[in-house]
KOLGU-4560 file (N, C-alpha, C; in nm, 3 decimals, padded with zeros to 5 digits):
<recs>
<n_xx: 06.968 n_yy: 19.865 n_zz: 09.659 ca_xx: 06.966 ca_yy: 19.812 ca_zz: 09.524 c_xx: 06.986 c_yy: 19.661 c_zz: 09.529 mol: A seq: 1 type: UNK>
<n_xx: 06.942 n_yy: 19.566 n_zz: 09.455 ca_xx: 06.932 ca_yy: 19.460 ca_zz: 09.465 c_xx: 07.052 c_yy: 19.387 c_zz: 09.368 mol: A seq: 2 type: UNK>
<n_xx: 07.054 n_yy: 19.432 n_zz: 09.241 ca_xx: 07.130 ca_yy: 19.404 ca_zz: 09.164 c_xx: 07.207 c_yy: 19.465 c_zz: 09.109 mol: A seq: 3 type: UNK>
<n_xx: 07.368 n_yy: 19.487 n_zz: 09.096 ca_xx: 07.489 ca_yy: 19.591 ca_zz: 09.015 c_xx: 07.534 c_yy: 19.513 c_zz: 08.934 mol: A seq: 4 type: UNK>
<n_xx: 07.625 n_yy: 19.575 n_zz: 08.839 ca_xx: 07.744 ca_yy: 19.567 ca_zz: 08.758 c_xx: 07.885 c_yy: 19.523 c_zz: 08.843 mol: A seq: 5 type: UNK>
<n_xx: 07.943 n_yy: 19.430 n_zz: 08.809 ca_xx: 08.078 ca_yy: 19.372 ca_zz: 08.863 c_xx: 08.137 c_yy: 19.334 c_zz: 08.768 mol: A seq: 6 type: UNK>
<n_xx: 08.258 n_yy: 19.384 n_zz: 08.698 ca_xx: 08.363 ca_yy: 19.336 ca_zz: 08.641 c_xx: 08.307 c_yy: 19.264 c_zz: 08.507 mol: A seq: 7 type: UNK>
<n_xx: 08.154 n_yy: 19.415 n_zz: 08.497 ca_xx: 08.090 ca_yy: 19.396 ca_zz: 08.320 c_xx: 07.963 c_yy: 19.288 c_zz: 08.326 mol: A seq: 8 type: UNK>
<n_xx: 07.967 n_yy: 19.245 n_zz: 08.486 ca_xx: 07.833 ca_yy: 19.182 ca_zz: 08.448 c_xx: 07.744 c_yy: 19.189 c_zz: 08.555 mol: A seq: 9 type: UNK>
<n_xx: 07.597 n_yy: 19.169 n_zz: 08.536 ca_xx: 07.523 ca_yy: 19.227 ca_zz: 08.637 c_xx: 07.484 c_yy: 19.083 c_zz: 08.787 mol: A seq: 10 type: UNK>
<n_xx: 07.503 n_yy: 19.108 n_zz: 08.885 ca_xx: 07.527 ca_yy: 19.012 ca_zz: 08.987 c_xx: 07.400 c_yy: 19.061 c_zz: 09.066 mol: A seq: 11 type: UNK>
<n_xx: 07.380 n_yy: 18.959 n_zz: 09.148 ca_xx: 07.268 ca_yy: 18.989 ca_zz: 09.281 c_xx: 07.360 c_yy: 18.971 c_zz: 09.381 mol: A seq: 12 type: UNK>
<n_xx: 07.269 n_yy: 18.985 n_zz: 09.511 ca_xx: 07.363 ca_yy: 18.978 ca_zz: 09.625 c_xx: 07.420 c_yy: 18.856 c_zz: 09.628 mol: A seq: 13 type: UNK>
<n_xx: 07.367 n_yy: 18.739 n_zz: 09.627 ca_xx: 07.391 ca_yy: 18.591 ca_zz: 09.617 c_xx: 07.492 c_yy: 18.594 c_zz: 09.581 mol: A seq: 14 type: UNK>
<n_xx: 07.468 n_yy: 18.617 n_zz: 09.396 ca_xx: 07.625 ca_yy: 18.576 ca_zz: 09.311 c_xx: 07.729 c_yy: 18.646 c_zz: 09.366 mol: A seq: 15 type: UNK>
<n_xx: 07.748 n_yy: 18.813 n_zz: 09.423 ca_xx: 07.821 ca_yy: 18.903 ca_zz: 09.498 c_xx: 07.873 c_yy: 18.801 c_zz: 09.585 mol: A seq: 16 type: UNK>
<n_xx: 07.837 n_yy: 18.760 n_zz: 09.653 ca_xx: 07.850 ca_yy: 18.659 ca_zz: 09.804 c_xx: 07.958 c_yy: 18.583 c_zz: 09.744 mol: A seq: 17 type: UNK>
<n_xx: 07.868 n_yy: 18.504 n_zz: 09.642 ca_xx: 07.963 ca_yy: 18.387 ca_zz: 09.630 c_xx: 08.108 c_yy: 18.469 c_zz: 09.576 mol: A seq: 18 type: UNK>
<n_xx: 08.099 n_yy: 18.512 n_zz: 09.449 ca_xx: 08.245 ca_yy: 18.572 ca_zz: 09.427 c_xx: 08.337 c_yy: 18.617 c_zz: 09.520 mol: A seq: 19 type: UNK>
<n_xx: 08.301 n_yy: 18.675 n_zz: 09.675 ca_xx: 08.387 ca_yy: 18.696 ca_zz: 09.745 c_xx: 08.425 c_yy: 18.560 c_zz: 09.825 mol: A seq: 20 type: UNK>
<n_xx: 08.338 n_yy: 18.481 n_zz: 09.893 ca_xx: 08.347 ca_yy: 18.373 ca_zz: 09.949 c_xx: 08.386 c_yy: 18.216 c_zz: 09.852 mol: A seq: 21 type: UNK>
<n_xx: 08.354 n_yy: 18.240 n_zz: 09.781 ca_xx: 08.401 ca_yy: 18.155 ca_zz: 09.673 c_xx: 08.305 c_yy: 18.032 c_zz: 09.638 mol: A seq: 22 type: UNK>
<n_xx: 08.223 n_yy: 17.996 n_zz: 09.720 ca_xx: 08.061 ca_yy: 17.896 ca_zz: 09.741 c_xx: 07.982 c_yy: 17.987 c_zz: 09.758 mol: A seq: 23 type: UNK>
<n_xx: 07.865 n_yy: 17.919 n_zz: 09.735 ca_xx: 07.726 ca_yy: 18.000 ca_zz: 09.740 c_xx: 07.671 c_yy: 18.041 c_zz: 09.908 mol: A seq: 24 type: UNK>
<n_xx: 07.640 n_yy: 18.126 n_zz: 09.927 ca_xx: 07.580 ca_yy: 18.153 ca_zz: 10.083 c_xx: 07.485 c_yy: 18.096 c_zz: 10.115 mol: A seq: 25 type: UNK>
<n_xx: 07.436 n_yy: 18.071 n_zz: 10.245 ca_xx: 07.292 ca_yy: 18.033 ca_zz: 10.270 c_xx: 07.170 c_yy: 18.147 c_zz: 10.230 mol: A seq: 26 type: UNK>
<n_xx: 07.194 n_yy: 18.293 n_zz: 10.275 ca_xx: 07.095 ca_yy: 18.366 ca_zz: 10.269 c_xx: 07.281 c_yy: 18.523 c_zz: 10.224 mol: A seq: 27 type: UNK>
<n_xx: 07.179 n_yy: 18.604 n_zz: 10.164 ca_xx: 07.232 ca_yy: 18.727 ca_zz: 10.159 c_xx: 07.149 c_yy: 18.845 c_zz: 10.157 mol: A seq: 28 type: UNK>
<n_xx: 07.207 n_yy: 18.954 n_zz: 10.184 ca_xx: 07.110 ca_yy: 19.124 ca_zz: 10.199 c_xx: 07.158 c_yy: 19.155 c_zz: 10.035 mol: A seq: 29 type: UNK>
<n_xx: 07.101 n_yy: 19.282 n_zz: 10.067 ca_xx: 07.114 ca_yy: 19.364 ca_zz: 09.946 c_xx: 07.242 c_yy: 19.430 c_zz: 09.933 mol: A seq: 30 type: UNK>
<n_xx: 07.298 n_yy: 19.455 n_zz: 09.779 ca_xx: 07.430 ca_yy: 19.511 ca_zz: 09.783 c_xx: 07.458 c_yy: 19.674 c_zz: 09.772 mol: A seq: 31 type: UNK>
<n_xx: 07.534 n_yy: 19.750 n_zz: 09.864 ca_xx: 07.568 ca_yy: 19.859 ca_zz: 09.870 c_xx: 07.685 c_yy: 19.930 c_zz: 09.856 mol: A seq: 32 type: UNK>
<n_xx: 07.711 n_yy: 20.066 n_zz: 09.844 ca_xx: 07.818 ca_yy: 20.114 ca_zz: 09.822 c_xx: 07.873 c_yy: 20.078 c_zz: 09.954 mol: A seq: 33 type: UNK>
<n_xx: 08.025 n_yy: 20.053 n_zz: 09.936 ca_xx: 08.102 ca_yy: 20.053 ca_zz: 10.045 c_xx: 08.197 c_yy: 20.206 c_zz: 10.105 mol: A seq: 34 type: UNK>
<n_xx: 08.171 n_yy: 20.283 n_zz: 09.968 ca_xx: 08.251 ca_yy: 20.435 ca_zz: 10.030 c_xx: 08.369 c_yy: 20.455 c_zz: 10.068 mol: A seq: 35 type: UNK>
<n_xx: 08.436 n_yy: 20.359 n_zz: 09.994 ca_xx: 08.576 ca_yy: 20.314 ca_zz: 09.988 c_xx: 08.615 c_yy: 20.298 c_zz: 09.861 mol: A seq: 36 type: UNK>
<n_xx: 08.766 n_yy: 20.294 n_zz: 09.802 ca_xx: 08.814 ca_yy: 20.261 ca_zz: 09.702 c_xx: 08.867 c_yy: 20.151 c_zz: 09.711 mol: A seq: 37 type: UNK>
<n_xx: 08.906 n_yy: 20.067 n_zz: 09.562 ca_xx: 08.963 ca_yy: 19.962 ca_zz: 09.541 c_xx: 09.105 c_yy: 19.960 c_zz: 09.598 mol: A seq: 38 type: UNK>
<n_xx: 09.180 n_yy: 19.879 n_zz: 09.699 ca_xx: 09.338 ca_yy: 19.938 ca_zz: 09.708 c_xx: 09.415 c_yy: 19.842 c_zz: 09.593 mol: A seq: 39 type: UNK>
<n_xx: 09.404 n_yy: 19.809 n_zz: 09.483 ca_xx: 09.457 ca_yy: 19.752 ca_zz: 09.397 c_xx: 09.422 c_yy: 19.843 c_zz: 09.300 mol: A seq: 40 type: UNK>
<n_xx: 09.332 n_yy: 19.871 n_zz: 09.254 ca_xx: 09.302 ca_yy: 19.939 ca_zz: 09.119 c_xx: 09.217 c_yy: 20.085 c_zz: 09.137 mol: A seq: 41 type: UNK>
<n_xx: 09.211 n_yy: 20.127 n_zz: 09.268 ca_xx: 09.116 ca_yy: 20.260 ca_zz: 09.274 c_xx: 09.001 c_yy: 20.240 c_zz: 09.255 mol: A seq: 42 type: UNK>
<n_xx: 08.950 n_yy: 20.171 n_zz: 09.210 ca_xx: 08.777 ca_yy: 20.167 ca_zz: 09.145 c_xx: 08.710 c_yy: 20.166 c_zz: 09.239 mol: A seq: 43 type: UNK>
<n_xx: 08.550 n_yy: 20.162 n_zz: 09.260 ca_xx: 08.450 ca_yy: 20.155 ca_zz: 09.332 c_xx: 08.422 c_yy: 20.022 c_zz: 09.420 mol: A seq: 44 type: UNK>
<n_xx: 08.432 n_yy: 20.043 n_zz: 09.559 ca_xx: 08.383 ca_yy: 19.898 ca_zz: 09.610 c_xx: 08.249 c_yy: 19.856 c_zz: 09.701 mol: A seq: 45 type: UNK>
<n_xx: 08.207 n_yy: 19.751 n_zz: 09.648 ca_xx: 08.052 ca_yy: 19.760 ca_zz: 09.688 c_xx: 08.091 c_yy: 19.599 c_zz: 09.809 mol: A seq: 46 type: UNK>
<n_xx: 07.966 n_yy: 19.659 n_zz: 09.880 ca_xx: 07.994 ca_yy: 19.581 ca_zz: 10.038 c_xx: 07.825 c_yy: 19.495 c_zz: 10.016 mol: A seq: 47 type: UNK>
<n_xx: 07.851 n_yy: 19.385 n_zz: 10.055 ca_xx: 07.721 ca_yy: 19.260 ca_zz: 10.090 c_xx: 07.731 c_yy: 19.183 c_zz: 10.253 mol: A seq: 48 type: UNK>
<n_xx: 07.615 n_yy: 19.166 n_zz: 10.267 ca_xx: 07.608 ca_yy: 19.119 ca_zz: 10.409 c_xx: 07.524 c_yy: 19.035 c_zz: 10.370 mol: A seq: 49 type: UNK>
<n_xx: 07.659 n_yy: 18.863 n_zz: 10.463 ca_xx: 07.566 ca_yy: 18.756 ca_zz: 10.388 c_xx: 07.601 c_yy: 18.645 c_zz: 10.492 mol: A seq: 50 type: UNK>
<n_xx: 07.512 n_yy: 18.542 n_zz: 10.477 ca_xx: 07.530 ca_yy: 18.417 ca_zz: 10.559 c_xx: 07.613 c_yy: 18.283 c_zz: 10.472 mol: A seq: 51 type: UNK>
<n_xx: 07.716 n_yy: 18.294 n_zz: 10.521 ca_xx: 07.799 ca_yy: 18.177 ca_zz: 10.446 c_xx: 07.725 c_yy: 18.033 c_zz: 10.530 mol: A seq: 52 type: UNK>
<n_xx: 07.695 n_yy: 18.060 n_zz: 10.660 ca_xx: 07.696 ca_yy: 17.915 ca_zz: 10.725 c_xx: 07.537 c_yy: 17.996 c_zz: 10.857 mol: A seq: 53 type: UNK>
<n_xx: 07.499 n_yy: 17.912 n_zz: 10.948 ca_xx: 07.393 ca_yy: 17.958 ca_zz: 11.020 c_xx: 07.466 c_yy: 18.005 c_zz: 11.155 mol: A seq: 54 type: UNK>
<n_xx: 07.605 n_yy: 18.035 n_zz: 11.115 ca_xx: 07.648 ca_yy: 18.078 ca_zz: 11.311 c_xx: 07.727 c_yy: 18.172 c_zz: 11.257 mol: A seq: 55 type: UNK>
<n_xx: 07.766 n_yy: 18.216 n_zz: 11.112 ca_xx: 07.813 ca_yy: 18.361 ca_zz: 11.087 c_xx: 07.734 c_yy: 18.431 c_zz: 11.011 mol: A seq: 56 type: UNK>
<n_xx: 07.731 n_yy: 18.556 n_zz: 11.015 ca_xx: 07.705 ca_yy: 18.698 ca_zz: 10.951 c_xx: 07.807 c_yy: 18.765 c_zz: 10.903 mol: A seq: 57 type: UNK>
<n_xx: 07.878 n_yy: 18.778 n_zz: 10.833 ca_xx: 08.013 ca_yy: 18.862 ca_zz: 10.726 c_xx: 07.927 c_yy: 18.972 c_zz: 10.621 mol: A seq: 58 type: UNK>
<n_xx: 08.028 n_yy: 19.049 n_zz: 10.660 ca_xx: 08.036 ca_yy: 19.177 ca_zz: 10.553 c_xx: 08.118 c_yy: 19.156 c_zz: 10.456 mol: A seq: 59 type: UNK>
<n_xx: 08.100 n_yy: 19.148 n_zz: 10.329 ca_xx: 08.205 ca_yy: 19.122 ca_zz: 10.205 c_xx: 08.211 c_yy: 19.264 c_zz: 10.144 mol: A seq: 60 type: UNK>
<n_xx: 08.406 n_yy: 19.248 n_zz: 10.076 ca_xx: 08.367 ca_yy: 19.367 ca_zz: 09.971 c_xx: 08.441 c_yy: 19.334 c_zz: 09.863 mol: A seq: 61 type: UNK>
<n_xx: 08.375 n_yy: 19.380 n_zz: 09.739 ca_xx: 08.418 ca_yy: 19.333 ca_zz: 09.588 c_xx: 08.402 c_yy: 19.455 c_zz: 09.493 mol: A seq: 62 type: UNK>
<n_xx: 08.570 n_yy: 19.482 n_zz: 09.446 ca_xx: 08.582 ca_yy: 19.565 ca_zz: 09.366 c_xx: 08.496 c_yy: 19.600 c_zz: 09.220 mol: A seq: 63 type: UNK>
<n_xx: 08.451 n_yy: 19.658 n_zz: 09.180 ca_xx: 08.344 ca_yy: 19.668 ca_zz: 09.059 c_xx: 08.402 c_yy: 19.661 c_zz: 08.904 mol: A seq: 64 type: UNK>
<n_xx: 08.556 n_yy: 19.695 n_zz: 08.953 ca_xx: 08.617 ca_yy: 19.680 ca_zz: 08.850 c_xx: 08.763 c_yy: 19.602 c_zz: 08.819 mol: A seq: 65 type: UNK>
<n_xx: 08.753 n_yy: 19.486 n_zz: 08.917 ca_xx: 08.905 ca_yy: 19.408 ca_zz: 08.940 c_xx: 08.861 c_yy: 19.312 c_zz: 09.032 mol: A seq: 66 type: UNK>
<n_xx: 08.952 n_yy: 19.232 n_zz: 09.078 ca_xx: 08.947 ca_yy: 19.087 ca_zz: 09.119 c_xx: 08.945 c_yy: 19.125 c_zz: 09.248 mol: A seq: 67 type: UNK>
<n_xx: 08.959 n_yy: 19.217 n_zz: 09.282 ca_xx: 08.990 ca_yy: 19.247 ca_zz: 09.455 c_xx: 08.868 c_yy: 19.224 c_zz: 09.542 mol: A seq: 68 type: UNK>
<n_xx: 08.889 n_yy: 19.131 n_zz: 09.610 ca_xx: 08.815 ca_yy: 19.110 ca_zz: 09.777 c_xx: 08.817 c_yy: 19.099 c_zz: 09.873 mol: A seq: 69 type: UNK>
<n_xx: 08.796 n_yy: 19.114 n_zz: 09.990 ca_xx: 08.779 ca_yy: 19.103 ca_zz: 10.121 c_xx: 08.654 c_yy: 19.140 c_zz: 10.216 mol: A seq: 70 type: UNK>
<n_xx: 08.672 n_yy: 19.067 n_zz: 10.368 ca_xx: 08.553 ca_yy: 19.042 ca_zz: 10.455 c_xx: 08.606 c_yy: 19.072 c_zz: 10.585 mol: A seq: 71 type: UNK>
<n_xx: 08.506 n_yy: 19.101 n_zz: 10.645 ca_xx: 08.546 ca_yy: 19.158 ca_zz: 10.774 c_xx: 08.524 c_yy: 19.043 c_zz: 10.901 mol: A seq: 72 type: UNK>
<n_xx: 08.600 n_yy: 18.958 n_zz: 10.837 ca_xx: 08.650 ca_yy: 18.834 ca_zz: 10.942 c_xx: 08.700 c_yy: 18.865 c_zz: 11.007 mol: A seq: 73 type: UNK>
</recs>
């Protein structure tokens, strides 16, 4: 899927990216279920694979329904 719902509004992978990383990425994939729960609020968390810079590749994940993020730095 290319584009979801996050916290009421609809994001691409890009904007996904940035909300976890906090700047815009160079390049990003498409966003998927992560098959995990939120550990702050339980909710659904969806995972992006994206290029912050040209010498990393990160997996992000952002709760669908709360502020919660993290990457597999």
């Amino acid at each position: 899927m290319s584009n979801r719902v996050v916290q009421g509004r609809m994001v691409t992978p890009e904007r996904l990216a940035e909300l976890i990383e906090g700047e815009p990425p160079m390049e990003a994939d498409g966003i998927e279920d992560a098959d995990r729960q939120c550990p702050d609020c339980g909710g659904d968390v969806l995972a992006v694979s994206y290029m912050p810079s040209v010498t990393e590749l990160i997996t992000g994940y952002k709760c669908q329904d709360c502020d919660w993020a993290a990457d597999d730095r």
